[in-house]
C-alpha positions in Angstrom: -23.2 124.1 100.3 -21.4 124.6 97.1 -21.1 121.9 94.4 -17.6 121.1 94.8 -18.1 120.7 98.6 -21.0 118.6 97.9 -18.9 116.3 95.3 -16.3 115.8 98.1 -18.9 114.6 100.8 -20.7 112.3 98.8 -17.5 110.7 97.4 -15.9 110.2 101.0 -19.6 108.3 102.2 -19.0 106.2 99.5 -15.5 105.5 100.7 -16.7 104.7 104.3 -19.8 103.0 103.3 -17.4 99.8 102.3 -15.8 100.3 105.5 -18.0 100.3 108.0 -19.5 97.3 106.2 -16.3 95.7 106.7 -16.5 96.6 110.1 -20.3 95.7 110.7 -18.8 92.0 109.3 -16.0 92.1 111.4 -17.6 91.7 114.6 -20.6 89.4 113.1 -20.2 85.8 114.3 -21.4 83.1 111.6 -23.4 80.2 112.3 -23.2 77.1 109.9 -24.0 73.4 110.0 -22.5 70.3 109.4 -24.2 67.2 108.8 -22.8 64.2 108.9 -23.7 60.0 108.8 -21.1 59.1 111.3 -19.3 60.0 113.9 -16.0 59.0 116.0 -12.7 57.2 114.9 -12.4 53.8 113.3 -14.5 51.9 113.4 -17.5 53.9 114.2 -16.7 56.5 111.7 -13.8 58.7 110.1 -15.7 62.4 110.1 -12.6 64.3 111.4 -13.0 67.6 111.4 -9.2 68.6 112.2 -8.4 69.6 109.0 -11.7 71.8 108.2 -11.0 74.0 111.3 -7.5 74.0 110.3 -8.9 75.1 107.3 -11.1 77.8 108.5 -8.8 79.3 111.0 -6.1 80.0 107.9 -9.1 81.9 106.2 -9.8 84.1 109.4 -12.9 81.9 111.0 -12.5 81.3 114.6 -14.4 79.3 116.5 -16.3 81.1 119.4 -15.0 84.5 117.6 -17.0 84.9 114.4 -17.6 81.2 113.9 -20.0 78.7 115.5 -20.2 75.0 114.3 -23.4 73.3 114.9 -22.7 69.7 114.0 -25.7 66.7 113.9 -24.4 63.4 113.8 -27.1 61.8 111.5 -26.9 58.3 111.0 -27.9 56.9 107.2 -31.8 57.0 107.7 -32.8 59.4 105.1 -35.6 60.4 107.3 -33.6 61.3 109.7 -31.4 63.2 107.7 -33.2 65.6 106.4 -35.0 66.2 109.9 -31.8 67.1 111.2 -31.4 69.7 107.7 -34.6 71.4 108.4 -33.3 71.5 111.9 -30.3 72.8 111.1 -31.9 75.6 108.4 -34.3 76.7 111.6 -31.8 78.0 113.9 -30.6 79.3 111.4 -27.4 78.6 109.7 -25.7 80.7 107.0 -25.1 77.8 105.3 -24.8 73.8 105.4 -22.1 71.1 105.1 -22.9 67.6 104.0 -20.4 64.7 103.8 -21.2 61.9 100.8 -23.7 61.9 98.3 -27.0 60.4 100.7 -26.1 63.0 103.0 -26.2 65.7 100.3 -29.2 64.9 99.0 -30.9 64.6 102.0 -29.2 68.1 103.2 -30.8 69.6 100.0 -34.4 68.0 100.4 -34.5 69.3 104.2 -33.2 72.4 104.0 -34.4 74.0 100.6 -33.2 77.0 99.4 -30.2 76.5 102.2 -26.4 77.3 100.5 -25.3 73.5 100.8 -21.6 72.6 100.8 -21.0 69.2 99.4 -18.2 67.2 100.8 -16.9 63.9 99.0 -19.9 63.9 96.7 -19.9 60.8 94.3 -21.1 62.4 91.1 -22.6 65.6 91.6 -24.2 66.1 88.1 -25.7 62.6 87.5 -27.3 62.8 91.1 -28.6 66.3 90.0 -27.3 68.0 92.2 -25.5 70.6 90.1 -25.9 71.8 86.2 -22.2 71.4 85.4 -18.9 71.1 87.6 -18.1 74.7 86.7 -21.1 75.9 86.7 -23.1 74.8 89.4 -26.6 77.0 88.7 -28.3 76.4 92.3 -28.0 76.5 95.8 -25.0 73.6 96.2 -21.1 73.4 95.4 -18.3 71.9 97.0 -16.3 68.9 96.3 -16.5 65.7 94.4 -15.3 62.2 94.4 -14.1 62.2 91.3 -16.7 58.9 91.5 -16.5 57.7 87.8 -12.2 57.7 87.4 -11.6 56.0 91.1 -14.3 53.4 90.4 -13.0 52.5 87.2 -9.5 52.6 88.3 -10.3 50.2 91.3 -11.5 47.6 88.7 -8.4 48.1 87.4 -5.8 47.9 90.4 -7.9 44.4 91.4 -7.2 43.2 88.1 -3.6 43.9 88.5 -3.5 42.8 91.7 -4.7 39.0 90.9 -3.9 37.7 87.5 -5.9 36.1 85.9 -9.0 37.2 87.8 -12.6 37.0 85.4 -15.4 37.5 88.0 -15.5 40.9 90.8 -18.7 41.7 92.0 -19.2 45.4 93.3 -21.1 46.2 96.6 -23.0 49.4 96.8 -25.5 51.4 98.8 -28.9 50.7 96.8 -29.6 54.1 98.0 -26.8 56.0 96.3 -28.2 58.1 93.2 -25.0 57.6 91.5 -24.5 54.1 91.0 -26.1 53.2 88.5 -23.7 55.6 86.6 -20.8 54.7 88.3 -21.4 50.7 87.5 -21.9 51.8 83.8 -18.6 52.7 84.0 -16.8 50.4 85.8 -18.3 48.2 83.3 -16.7 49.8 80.3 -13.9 49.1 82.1 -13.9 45.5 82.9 -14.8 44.4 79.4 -11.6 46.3 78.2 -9.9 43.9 80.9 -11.6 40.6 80.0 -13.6 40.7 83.6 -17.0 40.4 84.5 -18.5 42.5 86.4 -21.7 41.7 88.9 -23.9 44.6 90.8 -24.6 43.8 94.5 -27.1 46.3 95.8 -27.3 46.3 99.6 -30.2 47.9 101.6 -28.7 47.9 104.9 -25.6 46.9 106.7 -26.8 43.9 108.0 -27.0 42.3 104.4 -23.0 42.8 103.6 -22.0 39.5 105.0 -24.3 37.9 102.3 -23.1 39.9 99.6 -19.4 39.5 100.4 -20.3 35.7 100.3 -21.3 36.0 96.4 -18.1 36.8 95.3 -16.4 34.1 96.2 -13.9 32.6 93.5 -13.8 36.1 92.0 -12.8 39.5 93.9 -15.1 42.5 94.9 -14.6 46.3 95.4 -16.3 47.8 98.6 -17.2 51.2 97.6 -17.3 54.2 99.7 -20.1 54.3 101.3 -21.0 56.0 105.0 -23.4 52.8 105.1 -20.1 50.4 105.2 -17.5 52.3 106.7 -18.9 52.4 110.1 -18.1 47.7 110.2 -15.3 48.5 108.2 -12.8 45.9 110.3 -16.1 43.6 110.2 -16.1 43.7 106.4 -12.5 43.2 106.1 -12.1 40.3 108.3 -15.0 38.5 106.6 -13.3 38.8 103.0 -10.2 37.7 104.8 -12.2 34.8 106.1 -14.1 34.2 102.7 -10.5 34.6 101.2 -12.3 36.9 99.1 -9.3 39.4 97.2 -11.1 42.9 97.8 -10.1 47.0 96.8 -12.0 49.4 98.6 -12.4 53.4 99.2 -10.7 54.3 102.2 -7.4 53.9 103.4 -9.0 53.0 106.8 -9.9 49.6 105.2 -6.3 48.6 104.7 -5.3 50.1 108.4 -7.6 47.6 109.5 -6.2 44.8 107.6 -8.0 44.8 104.1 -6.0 43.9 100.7 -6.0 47.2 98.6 -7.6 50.8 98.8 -8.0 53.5 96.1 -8.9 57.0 97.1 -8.6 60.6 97.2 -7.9 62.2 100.3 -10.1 62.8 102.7 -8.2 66.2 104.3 -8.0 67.7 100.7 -11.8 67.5 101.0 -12.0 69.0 104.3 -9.3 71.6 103.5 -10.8 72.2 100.6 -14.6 72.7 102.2 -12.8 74.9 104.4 -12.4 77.3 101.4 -16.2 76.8 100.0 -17.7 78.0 103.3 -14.8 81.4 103.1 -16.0 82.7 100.1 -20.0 82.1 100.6 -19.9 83.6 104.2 -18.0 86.6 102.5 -21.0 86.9 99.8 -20.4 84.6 96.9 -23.1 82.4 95.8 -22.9 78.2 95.2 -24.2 78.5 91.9 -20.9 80.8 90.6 -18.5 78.8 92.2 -17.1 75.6 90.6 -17.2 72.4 91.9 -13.8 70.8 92.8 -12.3 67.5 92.2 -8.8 65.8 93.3 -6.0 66.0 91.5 -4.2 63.0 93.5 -5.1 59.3 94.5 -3.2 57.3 96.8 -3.1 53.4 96.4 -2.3 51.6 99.4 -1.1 47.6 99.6 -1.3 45.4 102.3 1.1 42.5 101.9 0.1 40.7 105.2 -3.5 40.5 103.1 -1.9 38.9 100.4 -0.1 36.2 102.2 -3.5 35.7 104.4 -5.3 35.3 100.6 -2.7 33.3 98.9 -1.3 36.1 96.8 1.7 37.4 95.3 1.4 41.2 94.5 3.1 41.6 90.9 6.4 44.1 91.8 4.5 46.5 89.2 1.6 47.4 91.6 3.9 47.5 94.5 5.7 49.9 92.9 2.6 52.2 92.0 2.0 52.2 95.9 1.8 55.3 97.8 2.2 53.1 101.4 2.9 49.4 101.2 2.6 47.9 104.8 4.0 44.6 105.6 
């Protein structure tokens, strides 16, 4: 064999070495996880995974073609969580979804080392989770809450929402890495408002009746927490009965008959996760790609609320409204 002919061969293996790996990935079917606290439709949960296979299917994944979803309904024990990670990593999956920041944690204790997608995480870099937004550095990415600017703008939409209002007390998941972060914040902006500002820490569902009933005579925010959203219409209808004025972070909450809500949404986060899971199945690694947050937030009034409460929603707010429902 001459030189030249030599040259030629080795230059059309390279050629067809990207090819057939195509090929070879082609007809590989994908295994991943998702690992979620609730399951079902209001009001036993809101994981809806409609708009991630949506997702997925515009990208090429199919399920039962090169895509099969193993999905573990997990509850909010932490225990149990990351059992059902480790479970989860043993199959094996390529990779791992987890919904909300108790989830995520728990997803990245259980299965170490595991490419974790986060989904609707609070505050990513104060719960450790990544270095930096843009750069991650480790084995999770995905999307955030945008936590610190939807908390602090909830203070403010309550404020707005009830003149004259000094006292809100904020209810959150004492289990939640990120709240002492987020309260910090939320503070900042209460005292720029003239409101005080009181930290409820709940342990379990069972104590949110009690901690609704401290803020009477002033307002509270519910925030999103798979912990809460599962007695979602319960929560509401005890503020409604405690004629406590309340925001909180799902729209669900004001389907069901609560005052206000202040959120990103929940699709974008699926849609967007959807994405994530694309590019690491095709090679890319969580700790190149950057974290995403929400560009959009959709307040939501409930005027029926109001008049149940004994209040008149300034025309300023109701104009700010994404959805108003009588």
């Amino acid at each position: 064999m001459d030189r030249r002919t030599f040259v030629v061969l080795v230059g059309a293996t390279c050629l067809l070495e990207p090819l057939a790996l195509r090929a070879q990935q082609a007809g590989k079917v994908f295994r991943i996880g998702v690992l979620a606290p609730f399951t079902g439709a209001p009001p036993g949960g809101r994981i809806d995974l409609k708009e991630f296979r949506i997702g997925l299917r515009d990208l090429g994944w199919v399920e039962g073609k090169n895509l099969v979803i193993e999905i573990r309904w997990a509850g909010v024990n932490p225990h149990r969580q990351r059992e059902l990670a480790a479970e989860l990593k043993a199959l094996p999956v390529a990779l791992i979804l987890a919904f909300g920041t108790t989830t995520i944690r728990a997803a990245r204790d259980g299965a170490p080392g595991l490419p974790i997608v986060m989904v609707n995480a609070g505050d990513p870099v104060c719960s450790k989770f990544v270095a930096s937004l843009a750069r991650p550095g480790g084995d999770l990415t995905g999307t955030s809450a945008a936590g610190e600017e939807v908390l602090a703008k909830q203070v403010e939409l309550l404020s707005a929402a009830v003149p004259q209002l000094k006292r809100v007390c904020v209810v959150m998941n004492s289990a939640n890495p990120a709240n002492g972060f987020f309260f910090d914040v939320m503070s900042l902006r209460a005292r720029t408002l003239g409101v005080t500002l009181d930290r409820i820490d709940v342990a379990s569902a069972g104590e949110l009746d009690k901690a609704i009933a401290r803020a009477k005579g002033g307002a509270l925010v519910i925030v999103n927490d798979p912990m809460f959203y599962p007695r979602l219409v319960h929560i509401v209808e005890v503020t409604l009965r405690s004629q406590v004025p309340s925001i909180f972070g799902a729209r669900e909450y004001v389907d069901a008959g609560g005052l206000l809500s202040y959120t990103s949404s929940n699709a974008w986060h699926w849609r967007s996760a959807a994405s994530f899971v694309d590019r690491i199945l095709k090679g890319a690694k969580p700790a190149d790609i950057a974290v995403e947050q929400p560009t959009k937030f959709e307040l939501a009034v409930n005027l029926k609320a109001a008049k149940a409460l004994g209040i008149t929603v300034p025309q300023s707010l109701l104009q700010r409204a994404d959805d108003v429902i009588q």
